[in-house]
N, CA, C and O atoms as a GROMACS GRO file, in nm:
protein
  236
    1UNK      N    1   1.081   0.782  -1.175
    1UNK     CA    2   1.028   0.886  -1.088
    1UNK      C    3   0.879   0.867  -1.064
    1UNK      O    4   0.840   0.860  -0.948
    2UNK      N    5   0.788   0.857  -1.170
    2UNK     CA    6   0.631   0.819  -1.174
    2UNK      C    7   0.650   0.652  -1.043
    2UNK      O    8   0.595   0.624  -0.937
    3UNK      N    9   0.719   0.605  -1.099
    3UNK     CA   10   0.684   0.459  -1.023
    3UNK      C   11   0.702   0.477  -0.815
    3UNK      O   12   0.644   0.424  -0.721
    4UNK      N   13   0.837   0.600  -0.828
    4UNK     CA   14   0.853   0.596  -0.687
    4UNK      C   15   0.783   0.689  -0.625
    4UNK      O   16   0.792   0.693  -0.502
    5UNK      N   17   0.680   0.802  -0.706
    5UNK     CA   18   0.566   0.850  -0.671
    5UNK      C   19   0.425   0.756  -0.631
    5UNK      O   20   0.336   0.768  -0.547
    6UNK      N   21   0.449   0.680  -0.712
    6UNK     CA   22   0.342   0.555  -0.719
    6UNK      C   23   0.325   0.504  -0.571
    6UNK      O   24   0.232   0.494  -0.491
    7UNK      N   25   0.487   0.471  -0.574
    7UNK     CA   26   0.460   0.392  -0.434
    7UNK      C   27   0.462   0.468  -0.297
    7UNK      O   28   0.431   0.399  -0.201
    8UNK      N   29   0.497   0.608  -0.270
    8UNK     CA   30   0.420   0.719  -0.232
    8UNK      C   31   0.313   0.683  -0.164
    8UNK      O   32   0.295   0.646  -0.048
    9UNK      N   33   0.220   0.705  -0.289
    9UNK     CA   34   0.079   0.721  -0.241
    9UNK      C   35   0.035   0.580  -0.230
    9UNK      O   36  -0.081   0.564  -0.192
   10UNK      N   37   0.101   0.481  -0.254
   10UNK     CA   38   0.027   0.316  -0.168
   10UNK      C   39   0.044   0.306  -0.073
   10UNK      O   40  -0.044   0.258  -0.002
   11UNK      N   41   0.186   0.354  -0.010
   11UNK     CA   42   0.213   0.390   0.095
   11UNK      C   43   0.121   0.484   0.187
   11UNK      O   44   0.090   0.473   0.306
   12UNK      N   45   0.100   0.543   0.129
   12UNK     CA   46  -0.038   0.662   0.237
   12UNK      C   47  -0.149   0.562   0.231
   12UNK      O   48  -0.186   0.516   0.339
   13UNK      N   49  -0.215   0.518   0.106
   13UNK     CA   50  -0.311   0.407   0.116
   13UNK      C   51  -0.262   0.318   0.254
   13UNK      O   52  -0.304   0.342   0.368
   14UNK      N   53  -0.168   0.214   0.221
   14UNK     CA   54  -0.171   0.132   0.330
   14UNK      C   55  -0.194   0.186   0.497
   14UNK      O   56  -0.265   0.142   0.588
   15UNK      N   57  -0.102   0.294   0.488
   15UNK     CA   58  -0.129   0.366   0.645
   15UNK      C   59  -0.290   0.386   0.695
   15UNK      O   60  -0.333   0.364   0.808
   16UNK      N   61  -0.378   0.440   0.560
   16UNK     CA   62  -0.505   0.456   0.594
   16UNK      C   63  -0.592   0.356   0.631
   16UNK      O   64  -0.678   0.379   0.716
   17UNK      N   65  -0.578   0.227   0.569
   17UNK     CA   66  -0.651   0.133   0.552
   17UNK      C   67  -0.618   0.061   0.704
   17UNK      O   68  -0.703   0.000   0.768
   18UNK      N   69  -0.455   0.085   0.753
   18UNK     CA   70  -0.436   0.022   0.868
   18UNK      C   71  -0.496   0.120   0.985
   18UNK      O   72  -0.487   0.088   1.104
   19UNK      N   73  -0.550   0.225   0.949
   19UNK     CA   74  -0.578   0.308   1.084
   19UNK      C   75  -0.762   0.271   1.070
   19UNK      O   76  -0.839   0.268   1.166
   20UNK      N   77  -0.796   0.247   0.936
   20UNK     CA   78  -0.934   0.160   0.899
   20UNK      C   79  -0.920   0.097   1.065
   20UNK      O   80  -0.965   0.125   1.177
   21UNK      N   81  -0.837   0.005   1.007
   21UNK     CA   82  -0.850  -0.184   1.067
   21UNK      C   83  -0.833  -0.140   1.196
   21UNK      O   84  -0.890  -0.196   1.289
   22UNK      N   85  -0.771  -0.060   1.209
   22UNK     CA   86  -0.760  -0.053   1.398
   22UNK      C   87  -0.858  -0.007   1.497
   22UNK      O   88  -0.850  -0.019   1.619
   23UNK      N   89  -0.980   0.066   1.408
   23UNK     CA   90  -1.066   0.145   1.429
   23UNK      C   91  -1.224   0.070   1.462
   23UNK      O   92  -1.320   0.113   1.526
   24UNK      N   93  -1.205  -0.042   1.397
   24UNK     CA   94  -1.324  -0.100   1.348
   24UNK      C   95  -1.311  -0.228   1.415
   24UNK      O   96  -1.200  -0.271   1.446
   25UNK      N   97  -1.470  -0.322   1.450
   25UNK     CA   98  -1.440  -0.463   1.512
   25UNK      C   99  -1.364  -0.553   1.471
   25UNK      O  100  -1.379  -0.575   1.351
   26UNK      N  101  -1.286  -0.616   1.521
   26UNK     CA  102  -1.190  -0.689   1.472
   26UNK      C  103  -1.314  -0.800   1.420
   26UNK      O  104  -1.426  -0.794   1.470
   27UNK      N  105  -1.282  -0.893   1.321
   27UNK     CA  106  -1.337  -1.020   1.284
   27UNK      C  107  -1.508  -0.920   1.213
   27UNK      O  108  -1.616  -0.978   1.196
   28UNK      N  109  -1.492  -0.819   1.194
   28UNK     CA  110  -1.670  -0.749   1.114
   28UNK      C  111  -1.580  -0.763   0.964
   28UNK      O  112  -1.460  -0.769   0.940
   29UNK      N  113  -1.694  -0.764   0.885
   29UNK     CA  114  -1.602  -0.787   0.723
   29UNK      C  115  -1.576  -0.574   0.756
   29UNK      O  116  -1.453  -0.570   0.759
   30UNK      N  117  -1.600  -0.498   0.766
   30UNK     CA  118  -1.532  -0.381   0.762
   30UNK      C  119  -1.347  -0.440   0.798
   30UNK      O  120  -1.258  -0.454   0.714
   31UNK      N  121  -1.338  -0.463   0.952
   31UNK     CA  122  -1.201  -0.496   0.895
   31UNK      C  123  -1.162  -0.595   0.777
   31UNK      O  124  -1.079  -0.557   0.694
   32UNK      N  125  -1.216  -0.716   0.768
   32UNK     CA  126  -1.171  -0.801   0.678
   32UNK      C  127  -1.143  -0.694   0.558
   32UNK      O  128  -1.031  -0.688   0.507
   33UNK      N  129  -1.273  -0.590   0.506
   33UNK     CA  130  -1.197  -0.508   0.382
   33UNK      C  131  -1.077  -0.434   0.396
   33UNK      O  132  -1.000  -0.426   0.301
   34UNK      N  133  -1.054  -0.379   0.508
   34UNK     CA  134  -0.952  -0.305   0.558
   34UNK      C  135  -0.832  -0.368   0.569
   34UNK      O  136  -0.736  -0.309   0.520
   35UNK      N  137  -0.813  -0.478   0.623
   35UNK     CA  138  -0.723  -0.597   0.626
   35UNK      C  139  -0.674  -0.584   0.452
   35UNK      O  140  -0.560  -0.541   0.429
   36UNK      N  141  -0.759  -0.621   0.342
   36UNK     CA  142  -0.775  -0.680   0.225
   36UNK      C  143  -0.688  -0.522   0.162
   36UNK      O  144  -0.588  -0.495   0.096
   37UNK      N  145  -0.763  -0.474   0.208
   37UNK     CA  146  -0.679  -0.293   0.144
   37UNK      C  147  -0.525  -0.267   0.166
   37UNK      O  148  -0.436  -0.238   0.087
   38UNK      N  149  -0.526  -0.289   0.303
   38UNK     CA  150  -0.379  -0.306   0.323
   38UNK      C  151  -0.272  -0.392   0.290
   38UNK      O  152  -0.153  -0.369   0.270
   39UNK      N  153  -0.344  -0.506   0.290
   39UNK     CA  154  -0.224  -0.627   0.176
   39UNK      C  155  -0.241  -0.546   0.074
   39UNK      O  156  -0.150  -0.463   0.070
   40UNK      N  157  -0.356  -0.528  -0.052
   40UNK     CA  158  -0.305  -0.473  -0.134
   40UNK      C  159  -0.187  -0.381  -0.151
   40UNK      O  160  -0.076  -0.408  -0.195
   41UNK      N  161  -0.236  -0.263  -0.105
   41UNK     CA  162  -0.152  -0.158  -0.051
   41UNK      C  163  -0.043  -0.170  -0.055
   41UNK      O  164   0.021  -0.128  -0.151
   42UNK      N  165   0.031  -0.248   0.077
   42UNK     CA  166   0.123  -0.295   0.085
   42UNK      C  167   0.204  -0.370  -0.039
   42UNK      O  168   0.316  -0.325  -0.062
   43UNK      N  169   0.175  -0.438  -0.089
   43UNK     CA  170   0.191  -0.496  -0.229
   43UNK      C  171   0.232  -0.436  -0.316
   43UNK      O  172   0.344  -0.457  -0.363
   44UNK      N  173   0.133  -0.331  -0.368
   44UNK     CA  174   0.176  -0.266  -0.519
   44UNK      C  175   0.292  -0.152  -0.436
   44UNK      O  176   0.388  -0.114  -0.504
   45UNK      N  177   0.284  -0.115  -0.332
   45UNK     CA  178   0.395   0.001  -0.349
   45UNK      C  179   0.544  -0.086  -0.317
   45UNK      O  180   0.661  -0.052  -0.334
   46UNK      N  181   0.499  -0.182  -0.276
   46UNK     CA  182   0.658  -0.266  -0.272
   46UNK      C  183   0.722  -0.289  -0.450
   46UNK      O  184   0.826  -0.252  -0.505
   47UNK      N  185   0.618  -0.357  -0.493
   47UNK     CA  186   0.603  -0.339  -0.634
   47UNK      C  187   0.711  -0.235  -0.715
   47UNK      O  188   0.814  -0.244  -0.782
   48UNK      N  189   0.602  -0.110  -0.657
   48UNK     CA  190   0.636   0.042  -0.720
   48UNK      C  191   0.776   0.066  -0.681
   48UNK      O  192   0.846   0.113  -0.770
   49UNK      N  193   0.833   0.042  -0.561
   49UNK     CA  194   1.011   0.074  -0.480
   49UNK      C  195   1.042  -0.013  -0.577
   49UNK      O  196   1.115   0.048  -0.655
   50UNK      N  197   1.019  -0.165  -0.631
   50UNK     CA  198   1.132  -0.213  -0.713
   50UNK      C  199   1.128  -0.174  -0.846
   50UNK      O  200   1.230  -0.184  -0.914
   51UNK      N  201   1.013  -0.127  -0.899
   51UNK     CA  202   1.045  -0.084  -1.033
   51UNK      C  203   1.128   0.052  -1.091
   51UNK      O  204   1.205   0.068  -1.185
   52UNK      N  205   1.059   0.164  -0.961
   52UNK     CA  206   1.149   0.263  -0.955
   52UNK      C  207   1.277   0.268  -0.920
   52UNK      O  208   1.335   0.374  -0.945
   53UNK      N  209   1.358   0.156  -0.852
   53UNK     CA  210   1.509   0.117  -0.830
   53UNK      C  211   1.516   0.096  -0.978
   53UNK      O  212   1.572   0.182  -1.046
   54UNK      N  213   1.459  -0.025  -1.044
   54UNK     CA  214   1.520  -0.052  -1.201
   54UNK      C  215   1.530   0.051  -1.282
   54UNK      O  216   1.624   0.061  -1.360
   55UNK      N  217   1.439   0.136  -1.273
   55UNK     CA  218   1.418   0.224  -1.332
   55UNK      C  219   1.562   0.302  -1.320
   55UNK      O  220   1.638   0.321  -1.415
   56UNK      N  221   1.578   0.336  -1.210
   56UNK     CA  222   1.730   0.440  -1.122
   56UNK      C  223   1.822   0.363  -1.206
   56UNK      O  224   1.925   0.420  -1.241
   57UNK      N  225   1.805   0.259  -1.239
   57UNK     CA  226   1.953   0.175  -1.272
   57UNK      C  227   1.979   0.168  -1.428
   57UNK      O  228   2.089   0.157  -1.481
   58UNK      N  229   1.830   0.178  -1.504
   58UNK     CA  230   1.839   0.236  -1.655
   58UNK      C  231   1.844   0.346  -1.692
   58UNK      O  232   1.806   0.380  -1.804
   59UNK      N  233   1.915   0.457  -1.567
   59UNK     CA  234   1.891   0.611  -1.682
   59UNK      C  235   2.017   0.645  -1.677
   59UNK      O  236   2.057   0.743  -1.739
   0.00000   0.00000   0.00000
């Protein structure tokens, strides 16, 4: 339950970071961080959906 909360809120992260990047000059390091936020982002809450499935499957 914690893990598929987790990925929740990376999920809101990533959305933010992509409304960052859309906002800002393309090729200024502002997007490049924004870019960089959203891979993260994107990442750990994919992360977070598979651990919270394992999780679903050990209780």
């Amino acid at each position: 339950m914690i893990a598929a909360c987790a990925a929740d809120e990376f999920e809101c992260l990533e959305a933010l970071f992509d409304a960052i990047r859309l906002r800002v000059d393309k090729g200024s390091y502002a997007h490049s961080l924004a870019q960089l936020g959203q891979w993260e982002a994107s990442r750990y809450s994919t992360n977070m959906r598979d651990l919270a499935k394992s999780e679903g499957h050990n209780v």
